[in-house]
C-alpha positions as CSV (number, residue, x, y, z in Angstrom):
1,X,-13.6,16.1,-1.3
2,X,-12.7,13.0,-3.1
3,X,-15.6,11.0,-5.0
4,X,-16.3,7.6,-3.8
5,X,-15.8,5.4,-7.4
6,X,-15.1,2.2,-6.2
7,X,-16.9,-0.6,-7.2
8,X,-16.6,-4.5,-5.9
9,X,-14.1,-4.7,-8.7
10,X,-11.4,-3.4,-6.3
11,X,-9.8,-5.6,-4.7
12,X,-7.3,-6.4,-1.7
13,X,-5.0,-9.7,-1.3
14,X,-2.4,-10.8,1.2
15,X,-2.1,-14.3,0.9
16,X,-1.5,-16.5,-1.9
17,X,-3.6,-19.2,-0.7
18,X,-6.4,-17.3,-0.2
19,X,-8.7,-15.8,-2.4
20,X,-8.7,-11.9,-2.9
21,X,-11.2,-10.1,-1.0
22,X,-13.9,-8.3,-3.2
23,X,-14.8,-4.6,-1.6
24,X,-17.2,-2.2,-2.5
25,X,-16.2,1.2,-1.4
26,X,-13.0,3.5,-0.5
27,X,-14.2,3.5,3.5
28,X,-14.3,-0.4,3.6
29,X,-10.9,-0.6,1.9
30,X,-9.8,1.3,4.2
31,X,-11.4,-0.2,7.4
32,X,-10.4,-3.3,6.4
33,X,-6.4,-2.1,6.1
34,X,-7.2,-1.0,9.5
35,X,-8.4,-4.3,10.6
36,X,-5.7,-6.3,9.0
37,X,-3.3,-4.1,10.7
38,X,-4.0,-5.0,14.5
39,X,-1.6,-7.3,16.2
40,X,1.3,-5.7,13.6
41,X,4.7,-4.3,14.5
42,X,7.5,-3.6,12.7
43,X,9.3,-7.0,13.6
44,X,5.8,-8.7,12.2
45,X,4.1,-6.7,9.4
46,X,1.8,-8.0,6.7
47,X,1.8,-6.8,3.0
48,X,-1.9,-6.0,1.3
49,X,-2.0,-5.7,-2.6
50,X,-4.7,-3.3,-3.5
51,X,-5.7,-4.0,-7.0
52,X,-8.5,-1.5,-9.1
53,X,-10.5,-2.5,-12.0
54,X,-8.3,-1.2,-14.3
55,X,-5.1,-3.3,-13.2
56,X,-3.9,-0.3,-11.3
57,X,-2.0,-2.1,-8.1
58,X,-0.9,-0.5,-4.8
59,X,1.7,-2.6,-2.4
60,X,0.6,-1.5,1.3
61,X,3.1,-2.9,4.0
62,X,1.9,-2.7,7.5
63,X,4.0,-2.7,10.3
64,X,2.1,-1.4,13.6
65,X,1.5,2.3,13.6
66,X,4.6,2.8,10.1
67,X,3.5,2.1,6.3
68,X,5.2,1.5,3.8
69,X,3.4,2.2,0.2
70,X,4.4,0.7,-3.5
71,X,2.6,2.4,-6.3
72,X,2.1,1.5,-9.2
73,X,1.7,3.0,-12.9
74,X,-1.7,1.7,-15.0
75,X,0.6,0.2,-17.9
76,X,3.6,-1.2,-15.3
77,X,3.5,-4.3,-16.9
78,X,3.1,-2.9,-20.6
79,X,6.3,-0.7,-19.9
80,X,8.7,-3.8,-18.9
81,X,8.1,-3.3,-14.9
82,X,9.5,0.1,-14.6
83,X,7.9,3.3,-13.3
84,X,7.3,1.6,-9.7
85,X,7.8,4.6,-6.6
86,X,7.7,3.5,-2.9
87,X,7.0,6.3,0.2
88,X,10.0,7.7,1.6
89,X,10.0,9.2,5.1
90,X,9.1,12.7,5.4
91,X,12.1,13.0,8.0
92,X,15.2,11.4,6.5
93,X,16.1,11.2,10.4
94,X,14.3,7.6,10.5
95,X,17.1,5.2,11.4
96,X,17.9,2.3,8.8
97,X,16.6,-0.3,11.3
98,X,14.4,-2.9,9.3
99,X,11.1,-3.3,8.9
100,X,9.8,-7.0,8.2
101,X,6.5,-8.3,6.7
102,X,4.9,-11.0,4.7
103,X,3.7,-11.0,1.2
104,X,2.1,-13.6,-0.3
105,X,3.2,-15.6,2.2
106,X,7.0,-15.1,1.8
107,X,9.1,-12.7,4.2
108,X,11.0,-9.5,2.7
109,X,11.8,-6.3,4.7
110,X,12.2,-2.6,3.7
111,X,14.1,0.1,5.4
112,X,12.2,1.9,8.2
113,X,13.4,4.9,6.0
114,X,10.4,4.2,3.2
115,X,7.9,4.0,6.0
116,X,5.0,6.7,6.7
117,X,2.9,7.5,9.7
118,X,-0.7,5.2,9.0
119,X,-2.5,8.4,8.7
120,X,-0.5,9.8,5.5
121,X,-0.7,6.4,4.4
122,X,-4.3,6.0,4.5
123,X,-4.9,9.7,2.8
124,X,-2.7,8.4,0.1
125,X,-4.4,5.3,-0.2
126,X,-7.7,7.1,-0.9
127,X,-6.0,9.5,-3.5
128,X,-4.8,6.2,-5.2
129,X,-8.1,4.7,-5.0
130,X,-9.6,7.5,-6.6
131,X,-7.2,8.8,-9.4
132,X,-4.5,7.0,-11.7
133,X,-2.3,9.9,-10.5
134,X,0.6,9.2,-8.3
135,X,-1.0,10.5,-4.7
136,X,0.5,14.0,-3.8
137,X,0.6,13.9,-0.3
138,X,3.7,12.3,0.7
139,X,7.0,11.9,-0.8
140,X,7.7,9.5,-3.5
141,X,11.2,7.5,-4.6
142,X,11.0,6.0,-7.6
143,X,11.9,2.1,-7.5
């Protein structure tokens, strides 16, 4: 059972215009992913940052029912930028097709290949949200 920690320090932000959303707790996090995630596909996803109070960051792309995480170390930016991983299919059968989204605004893609089923995504989500650990519970490649 993981311990509900979060404060309204966490925080979640999609758009550079737009102010970051404060959220109090692990379950709205997630219910608002959810939220933010209706109307996507992979031709038309949307990127979330998830930021914790200690600077911790998690990159969430949602593309319909396939996410695609970025994690983050605690001292990223204190090491030069390096120690980023991103998901990687448990199947290595996904084909390469493309999966596009917005960040902050401005369109990038990844490979359908770093993608996840929503489900495992949202289980590593709450491990991230409630350890500086890298989440166990699907496959990592680092950046």
């Amino acid at each position: 059972v993981l311990q509900d920690t979060m404060t309204n320090d966490i925080t979640l932000s999609s758009h550079a215009d737009r102010t970051a959303e404060s959220l109090p707790t692990t379950d709205v996090v997630i219910d608002r992913l959810l939220e933010i995630g209706l109307g996507t596909t992979p031709d038309n996803g949307v990127a979330v940052v998830i930021a914790k109070p200690n600077g911790q960051e998690m990159v969430v792309v949602i593309a319909g029912d396939r996410w695609c995480l970025d994690w983050f170390p605690v001292d990223y930016h204190e090491q030069g930028c390096v120690g980023s991983y991103h998901t990687v299919a448990a199947n290595h059968d996904a084909s390469d097709y493309i999966v596009t989204y917005y960040i902050q605004g401005h369109h990038s893609e990844c490979l359908a290949s770093q993608t996840i089923a929503k489900e495992d995504a949202i289980r590593a989500i709450r491990l991230f949200l409630a350890s500086v650990q890298r989440p166990d519970c699907v496959q990592w490649e680092m950046d």
